[in-house]
C-alpha positions in Angstrom: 112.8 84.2 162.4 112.9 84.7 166.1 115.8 86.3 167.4 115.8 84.2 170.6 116.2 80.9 168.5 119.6 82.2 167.2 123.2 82.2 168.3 123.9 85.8 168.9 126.3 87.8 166.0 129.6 87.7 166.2 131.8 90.4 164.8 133.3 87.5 162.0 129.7 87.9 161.0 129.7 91.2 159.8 130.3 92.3 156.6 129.3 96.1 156.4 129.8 98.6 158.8 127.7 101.9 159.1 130.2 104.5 160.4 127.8 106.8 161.5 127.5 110.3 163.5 125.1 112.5 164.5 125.1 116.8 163.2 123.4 119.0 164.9 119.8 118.4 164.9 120.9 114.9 166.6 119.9 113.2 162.5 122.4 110.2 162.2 124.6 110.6 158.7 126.7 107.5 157.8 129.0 105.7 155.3 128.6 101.7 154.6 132.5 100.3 154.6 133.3 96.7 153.8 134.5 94.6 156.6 137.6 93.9 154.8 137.9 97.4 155.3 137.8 97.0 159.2 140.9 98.1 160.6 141.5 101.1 158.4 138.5 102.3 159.2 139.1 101.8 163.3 142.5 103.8 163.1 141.8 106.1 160.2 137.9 106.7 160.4 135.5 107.5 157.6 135.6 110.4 155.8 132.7 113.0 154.4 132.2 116.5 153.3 131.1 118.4 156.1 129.3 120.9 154.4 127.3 118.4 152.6 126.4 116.2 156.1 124.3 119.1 157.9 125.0 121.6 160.3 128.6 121.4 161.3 130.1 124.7 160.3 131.5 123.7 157.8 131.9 125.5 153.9 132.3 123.7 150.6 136.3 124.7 151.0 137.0 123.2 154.3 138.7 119.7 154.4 136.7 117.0 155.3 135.6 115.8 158.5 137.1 112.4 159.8 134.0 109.8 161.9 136.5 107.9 164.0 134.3 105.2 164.9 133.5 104.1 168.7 133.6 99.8 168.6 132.4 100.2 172.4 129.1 101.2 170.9 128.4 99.1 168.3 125.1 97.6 167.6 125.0 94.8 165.3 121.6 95.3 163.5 118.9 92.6 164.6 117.1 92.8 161.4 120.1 92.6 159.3 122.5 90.6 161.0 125.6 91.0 158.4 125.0 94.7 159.1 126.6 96.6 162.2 126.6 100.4 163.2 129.0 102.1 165.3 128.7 106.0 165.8 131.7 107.7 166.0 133.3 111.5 167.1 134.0 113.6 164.4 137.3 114.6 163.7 139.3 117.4 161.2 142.5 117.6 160.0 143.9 115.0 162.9 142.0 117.1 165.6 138.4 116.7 167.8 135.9 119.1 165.7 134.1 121.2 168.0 130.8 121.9 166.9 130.5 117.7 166.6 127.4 117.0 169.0 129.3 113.3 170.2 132.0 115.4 170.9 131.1 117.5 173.0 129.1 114.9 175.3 132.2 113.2 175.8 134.5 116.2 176.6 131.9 116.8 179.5 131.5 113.2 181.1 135.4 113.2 181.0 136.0 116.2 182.7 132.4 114.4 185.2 135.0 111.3 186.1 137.8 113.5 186.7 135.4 115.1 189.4 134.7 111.1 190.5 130.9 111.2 189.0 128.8 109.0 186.3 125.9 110.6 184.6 123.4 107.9 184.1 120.0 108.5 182.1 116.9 106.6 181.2 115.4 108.1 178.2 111.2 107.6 177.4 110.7 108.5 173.2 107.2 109.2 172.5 106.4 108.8 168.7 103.7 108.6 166.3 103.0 105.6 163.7 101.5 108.0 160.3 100.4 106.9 156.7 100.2 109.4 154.0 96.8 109.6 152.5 95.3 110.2 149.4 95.9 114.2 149.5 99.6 114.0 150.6 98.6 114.5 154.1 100.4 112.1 156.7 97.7 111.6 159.7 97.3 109.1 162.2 97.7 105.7 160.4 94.8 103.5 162.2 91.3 104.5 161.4 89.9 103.2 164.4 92.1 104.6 166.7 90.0 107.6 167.6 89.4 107.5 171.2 89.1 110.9 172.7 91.5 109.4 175.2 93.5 107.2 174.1 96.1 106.3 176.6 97.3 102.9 177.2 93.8 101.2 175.2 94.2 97.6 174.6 92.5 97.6 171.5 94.6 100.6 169.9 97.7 98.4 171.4 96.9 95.2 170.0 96.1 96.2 166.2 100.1 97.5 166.5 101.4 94.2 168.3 103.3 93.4 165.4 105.3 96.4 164.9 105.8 96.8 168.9 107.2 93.4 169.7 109.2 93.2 166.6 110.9 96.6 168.1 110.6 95.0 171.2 112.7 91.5 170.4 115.2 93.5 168.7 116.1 95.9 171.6 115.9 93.1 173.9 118.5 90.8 171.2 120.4 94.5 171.4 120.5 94.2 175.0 119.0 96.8 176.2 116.5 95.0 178.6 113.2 96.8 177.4 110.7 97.0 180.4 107.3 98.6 179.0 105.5 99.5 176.1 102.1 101.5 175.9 99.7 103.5 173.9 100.3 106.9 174.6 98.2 110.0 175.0 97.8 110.8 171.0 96.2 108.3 168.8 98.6 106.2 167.1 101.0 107.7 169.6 103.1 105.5 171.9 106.4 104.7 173.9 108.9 102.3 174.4 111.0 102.3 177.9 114.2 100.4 178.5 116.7 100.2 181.3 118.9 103.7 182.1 123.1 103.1 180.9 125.5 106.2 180.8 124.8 108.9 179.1 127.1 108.3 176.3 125.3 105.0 176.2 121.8 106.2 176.5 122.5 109.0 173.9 124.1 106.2 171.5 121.0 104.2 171.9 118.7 106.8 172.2 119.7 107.7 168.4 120.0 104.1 167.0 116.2 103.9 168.7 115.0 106.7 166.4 115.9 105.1 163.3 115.7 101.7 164.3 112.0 102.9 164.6 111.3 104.7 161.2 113.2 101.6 159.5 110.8 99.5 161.0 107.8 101.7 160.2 108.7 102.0 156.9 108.7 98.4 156.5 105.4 98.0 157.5 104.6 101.0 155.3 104.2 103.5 157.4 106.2 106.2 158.6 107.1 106.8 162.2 107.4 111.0 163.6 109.1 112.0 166.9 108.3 115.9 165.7 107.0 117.7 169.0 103.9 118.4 167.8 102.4 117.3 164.7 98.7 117.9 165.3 97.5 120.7 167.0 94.3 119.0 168.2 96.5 116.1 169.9 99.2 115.5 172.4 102.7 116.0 171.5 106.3 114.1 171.4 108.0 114.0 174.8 111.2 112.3 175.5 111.3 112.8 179.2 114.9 112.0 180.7 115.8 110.5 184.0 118.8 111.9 185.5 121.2 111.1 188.2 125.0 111.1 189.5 126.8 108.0 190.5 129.9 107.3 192.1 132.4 106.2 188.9 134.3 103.9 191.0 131.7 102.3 193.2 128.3 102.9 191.0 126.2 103.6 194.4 123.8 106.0 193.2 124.5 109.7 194.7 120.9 111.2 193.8 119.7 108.7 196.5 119.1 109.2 200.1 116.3 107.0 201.5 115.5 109.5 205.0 115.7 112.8 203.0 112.3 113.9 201.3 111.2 112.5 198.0 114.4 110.1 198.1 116.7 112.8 196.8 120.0 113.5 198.4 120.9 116.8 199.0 123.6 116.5 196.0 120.2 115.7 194.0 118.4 118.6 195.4 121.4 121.2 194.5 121.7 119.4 191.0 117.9 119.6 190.2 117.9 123.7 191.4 120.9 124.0 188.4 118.8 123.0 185.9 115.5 124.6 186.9 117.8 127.8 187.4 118.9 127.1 183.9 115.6 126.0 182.5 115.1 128.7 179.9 118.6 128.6 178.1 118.2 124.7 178.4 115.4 124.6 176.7 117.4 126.2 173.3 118.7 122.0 173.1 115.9 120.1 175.0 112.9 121.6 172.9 115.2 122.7 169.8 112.0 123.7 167.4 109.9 126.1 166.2 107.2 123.3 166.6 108.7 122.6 169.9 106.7 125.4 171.9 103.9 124.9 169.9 103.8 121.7 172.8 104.8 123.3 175.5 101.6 125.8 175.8 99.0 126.2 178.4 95.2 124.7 177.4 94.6 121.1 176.6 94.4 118.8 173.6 91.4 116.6 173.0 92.4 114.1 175.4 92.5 116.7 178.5 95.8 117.3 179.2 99.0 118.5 177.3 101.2 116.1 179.4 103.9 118.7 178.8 105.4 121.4 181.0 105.1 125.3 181.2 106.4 125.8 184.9 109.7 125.8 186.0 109.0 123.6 188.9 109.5 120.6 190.6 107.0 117.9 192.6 106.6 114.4 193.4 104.9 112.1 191.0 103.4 115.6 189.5 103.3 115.7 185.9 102.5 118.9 185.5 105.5 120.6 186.1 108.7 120.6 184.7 110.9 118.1 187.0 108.8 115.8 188.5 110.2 113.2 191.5 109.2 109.5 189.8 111.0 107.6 192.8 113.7 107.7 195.3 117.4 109.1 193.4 116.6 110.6 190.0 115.1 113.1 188.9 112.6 113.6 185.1 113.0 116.4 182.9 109.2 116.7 181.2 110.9 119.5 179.3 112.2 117.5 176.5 110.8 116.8 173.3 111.2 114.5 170.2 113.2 116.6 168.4 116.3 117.2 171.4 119.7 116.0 170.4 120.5 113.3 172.4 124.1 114.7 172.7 123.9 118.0 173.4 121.1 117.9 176.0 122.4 115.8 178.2 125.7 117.5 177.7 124.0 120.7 178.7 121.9 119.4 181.4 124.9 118.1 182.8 126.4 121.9 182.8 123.7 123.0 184.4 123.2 120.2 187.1 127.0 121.0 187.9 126.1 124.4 188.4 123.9 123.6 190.6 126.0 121.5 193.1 129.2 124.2 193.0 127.1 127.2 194.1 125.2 125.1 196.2 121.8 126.1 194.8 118.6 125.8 196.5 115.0 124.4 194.2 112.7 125.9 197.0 109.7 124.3 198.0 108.1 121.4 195.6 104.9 122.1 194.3 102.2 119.3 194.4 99.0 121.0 193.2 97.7 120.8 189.8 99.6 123.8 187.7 97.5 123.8 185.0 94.7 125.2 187.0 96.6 127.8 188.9 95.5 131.2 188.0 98.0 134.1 186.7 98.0 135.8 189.6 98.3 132.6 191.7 101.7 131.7 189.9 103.0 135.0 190.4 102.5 134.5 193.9 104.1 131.9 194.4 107.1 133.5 192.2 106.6 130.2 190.2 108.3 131.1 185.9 107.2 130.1 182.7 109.4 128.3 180.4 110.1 130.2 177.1 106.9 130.5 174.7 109.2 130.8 171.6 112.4 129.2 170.3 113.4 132.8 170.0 113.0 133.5 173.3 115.3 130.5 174.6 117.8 131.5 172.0 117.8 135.3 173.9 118.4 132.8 177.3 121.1 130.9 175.7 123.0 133.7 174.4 123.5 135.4 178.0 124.2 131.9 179.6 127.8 131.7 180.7 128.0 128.3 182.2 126.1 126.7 179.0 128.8 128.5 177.0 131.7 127.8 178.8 130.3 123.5 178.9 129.8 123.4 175.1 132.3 125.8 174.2 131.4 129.1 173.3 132.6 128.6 169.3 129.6 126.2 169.0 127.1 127.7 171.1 127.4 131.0 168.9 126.8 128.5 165.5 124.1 126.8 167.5 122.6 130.2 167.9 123.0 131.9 164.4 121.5 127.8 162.5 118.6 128.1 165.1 118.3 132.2 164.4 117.8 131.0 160.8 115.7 128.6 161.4 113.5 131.2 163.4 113.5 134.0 160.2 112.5 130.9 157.5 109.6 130.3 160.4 108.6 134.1 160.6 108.8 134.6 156.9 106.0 131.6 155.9 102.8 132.5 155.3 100.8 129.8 157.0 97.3 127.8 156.1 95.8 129.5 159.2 96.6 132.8 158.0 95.8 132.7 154.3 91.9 131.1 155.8 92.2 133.8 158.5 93.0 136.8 156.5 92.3 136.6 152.3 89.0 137.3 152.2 88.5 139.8 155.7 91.3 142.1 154.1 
C-alpha cells in the first residue's frame, strides 16, 4: 500500500526494536527486543559477544559489549511498520568502548561544538542491482542493460522503476527528502541522493540506506553490491561526500562566501588543504579495501571514464580530481568508495579538515584541466601527488599520521592497522583466476 495514504507510525506502534551498531567495516549487527522490553533496553542497552559481532578487539574471554541505543535516530521501518531500528554506541563494562566506530564519530563532533562548529554531510551511494546465474557467478542482473555508456539511460531506468520508487517512497515516508535518482556509469549501476543532515545523522542514514537497499533487492530477488569495484571492465562504487562547517548556534553555513572564488570561504579553503594534505592516510577509512584501489587506477572502463580520483587535487565542477567544487560552500570528496565506514570517515575527515584550519594550511592553485590526460612528467610539474595505489600503501600513511591518531585514538588506529594488515596478507597469499590462466601452462 502506499505509504502516503497512511497515518504516519507512532512509537505505540512498535513492537520490535532492532538495537543495532555498526563494527568496523561499517556492517550493521543487531538484536530484535520486544517492545515490552522498551525501557530496559533504553537505560541498560543490548548486549552481545564482541568477539563473535566482528572487528571490535575483542577475545572470546572479554565481557560483553553493551549497544546503548540512540532513540534520536530511530527509523521506524517503512516496509514493516511494527518494526523500528535505532543504532546505538557500544559500551563495556559501564564505559564508552573505543574501537566502537559510533563512538568515535561522536567523541569528535562533541569536542566540533565545543569549538562552536556543525559538520554537515550529504552522502551519494553508488550501487549495483546483481543476480546470480546459472554458474554461481553474480553479474549485472538486466540482460538488456548493455550500453557501452550507460549513464542516466531512460530505458535501463525504467525496467528498475519498481525497485527505485519503492526505495524512493520509503526514504521520503523516512524523511529524508530524496531529491534524485539515476542510472549510473556501470550497467545496472545507479544512485540515490537525499538532502545533507549532521554527520551523526548522515552516517546513521547512510548505514540504514545500505541495508535498507539489499533488503529491498533481495525481495525482488536480487542482490544489491556497494563493493568498489566488482567488474574490472566497468565503473566502480563511489560514495562521494559533501562536506562543510556550520555555525552550531546559528546554522549559517561557514564553508560559504559568495565574493571569494568558487564560493568557498577561506575557512573552506584551509579546511579542504587538511584533507588533501592528509589524503593518503585518509584514504586507509575512505577506500578501506583491497578492491578499493583496484577503482582508484589510471585508464578507463568501457564507458570512458573511471569517474574516480587518482590526484590529490582540487577544481571546480572537475571530476577528475579528488575534491571537486559542486557549488558555492561545500566541498566533494570523490575519494570515497562503497565500502567506507560511514563513521569513521567522516570522523577522520573531520581530523584532518581541523588540521587544516589550525595551521592555517594553504590547497594551492585549483586545477581545471582534464587529469586524466596529463602526462607523467606534466604532473610532476605541477608537483600535483597520487593517491596511494595499494591498501598497503595507505596503511604505511596512516601509521605515521599523528593527527589521525590523536582524532580516533591511537588504541584503535593501531587495531585498525593490524585487521586491515591481515586483510592485506590473506590478499597477497591467494592465488588468483588471472594468474593460474596467466602462468600454469607458460611455466
Amino acid at each position: 500500500m502506499d505509504a502516503q495514504h497512511n497515518s504516519p507510525p507512532t512509537e505505540k506502534d512498535i513492537e520490535f526494536f532492532l538495537c543495532s551498531f555498526v563494527e568496523l567495516s561499517g556492517a550493521p549487527k543487531a538484536k530484535l527486543v520486544p517492545a515490552t522490553h522498551r525501557d530496559e533496553m533504553q537505560h541498560e542497552g543490548a548486549g552481545f559477544a564482541g568477539f563473535a559481532a566482528g572487528d571490535l578487539n575483542q577475545g572470546p574471554h572479554d565481557s560483553d559489549i553493551v549497544s546503548i541505543p540512540d532513540f534520536n535516530s530511530l527509523a521506524v521501518l517503512p516496509w514493516r511498520k511494527n518494526v523500528a531500528w535505532i543504532p546505538g554506541n557500544l559500551h563495556v563494562n559501564g564505559q564508552p568502548w573505543p574501537c566502537c566506530p559510533r563512538t568515535i564519530l561522536c567523541h569528535s563532533l562533541r569536542a566540533l561544538r565545543d569549538e562552536g562548529y556543525r559538520l554537515n554531510v550529504g552522502v551519494e551511494p553508488e550501487f549495483m542491482l546483481l543476480k546470480r546465474n546459472d554458474h554461481g557467478r553474480y553479474l549485472p542482473w538486466d540482460p538488456l542493460d548493455t550500453a557501452g555508456k550507460p549513464c542516466y539511460d531512460l530505458r535501463a531506468l525504467y525496467r528498475n522503476l519498481d525497485f527505485m520508487t519503492t526505495l524512493l517512497r520509503y526514504m521520503q515516508e523516512l524523511g529524508w527528502d530524496p531529491y534524485a535518482s539515476d542510472h549510473e556509469d556501470a550497467n545496472c549501476q545507479f544512485e540515490i541522493n537525499w538532502t545533507y543532515s549532521d554527520a551523526l545523522t548522515s552516517a546513521d542514514r547512510h548505514t540504514f540506506f545500505k541495508w535498507m537497499v539489499r533488503t529491498i533487492a533481495e525481495q525482488h530477488g536480487l542482490w544489491a553490491t556497494f563493493m568498489p569495484k566488482p567488474f574490472a571492465h566497468l565503473t566502480g562504487n563511489g560514495c562521494h561526500f559533501h562536506l562543510s562547517l556550520a555555525d552550531e548556534e546559528t546554522g549559517k553555513n561557514l564553508f560559504l562566501d559568495e565574493k571569494a572564488e568558487f564560493g568557498l570561504s577561506d575557512l573552506g579553503r584551509r579546511f579542504m588543504a587538511g584533507v588533501l594534505h592528509h589524503a593518503p592516510s585518509l584514504c586507509a577509512f575512505t577506500s578501506p579495501l583491497v578492491n578499493s584501489y583496484k577503482r582508484l587506477v589510471p585508464g578507463t572502463p568501457r564507458s570512458g571514464a573511471t569517474w574516480a580520483p587518482i590526484y590529490i587535487t582540487y577544481g571546480p565542477a572537475n571530476r577528475t580530481q579528488m575534491i571537486r567544487l559542486p557549488g558555492p560552500g561545500r566541498i566533494e570528496n570523490r575519494a570515497i568508495d562503497g565500502a567506507a565506514n560511514p563513521y569513521l570517515s567522516m570522523a577522520a575527515l573531520l581530523a584532518a579538515g581541523l588540521d587544516g584550519i589550525e595551521h592555517k594550511m594553504d590547497p594551492g592553485p585549483a586545477n581545471t584541466g582534464n587529469l586524466y590526460d596529463y602526462s607523467e612528467s606534466e604532473l610532476a610539474q605541477r608537483g600535483i601527488r597520487i593517491l596511494p595505489m595499494s591498501l598497503r600503501e595507505a596503511l604505511h600513511h596512516l601509521q605515521g599520521d599523528i593527527v589521525l591518531k590523536h582524532a580516533l585514538g591511537e588504541d584503535f588506529v593501531s587495531y585498525y592497522i593490524q585487521v586491515k594488515d591481515e586483510e592485506w596478507r590473506q590478499y597477497q597469499r591467494t592465488v588468483s583466476e588471472w594468474e593460474i590462466d596467466r602462468y600454469l601452462m607458460t611455466f
